[in-house]
Residue, then its C-alpha position, 0 to 999 in steps of 0.5 A: x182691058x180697054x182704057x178711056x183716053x179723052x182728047x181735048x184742044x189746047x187753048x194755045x194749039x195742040x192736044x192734051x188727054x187724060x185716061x180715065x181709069x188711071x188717076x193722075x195719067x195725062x199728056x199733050x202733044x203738038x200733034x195728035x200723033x205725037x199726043x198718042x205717043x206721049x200718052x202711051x209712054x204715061x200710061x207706061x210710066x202710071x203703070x210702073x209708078x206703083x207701092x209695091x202692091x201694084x196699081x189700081x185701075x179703075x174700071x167704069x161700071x157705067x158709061x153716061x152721056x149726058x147733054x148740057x144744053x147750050x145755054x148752060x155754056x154761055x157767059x153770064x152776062 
């Protein structure tokens, strides 16, 4: 199975990222390399953190992109 990592900027450099389908399972890194790394090593950890019954992975049923116009982003003034 596939899993959805969404990378992101970070305010003060560097990238931070969370998988979509694991609950609670992000990272960051100074680089994006470094990102990956630290990201597997979450994922690692998210699978291996469970109750006894395993964790559970939560698979898209859908996929939607959906556009925010642009004055949608702006300030209020």
């Amino acid at each position: 199975m596939d899993v959805t990592v969404l990378v992101y900027e970070a305010e003060e450099g560097g990238y931070w990222a969370h998988v979509a389908e694991m609950p609670g399972c992000f990272s960051s890194g100074e680089t994006l390399d470094e990102l990956r790394t630290n990201v597997m090593e979450a994922m690692e950890a998210w699978l291996l953190d469970d109750d006894g019954e395993g964790p559970t992975l939560y698979e898209p049923i859908d996929r939607w992109q959906i556009p925010v116009p642009r004055s949608s982003l702006q300030p209020a003034s």
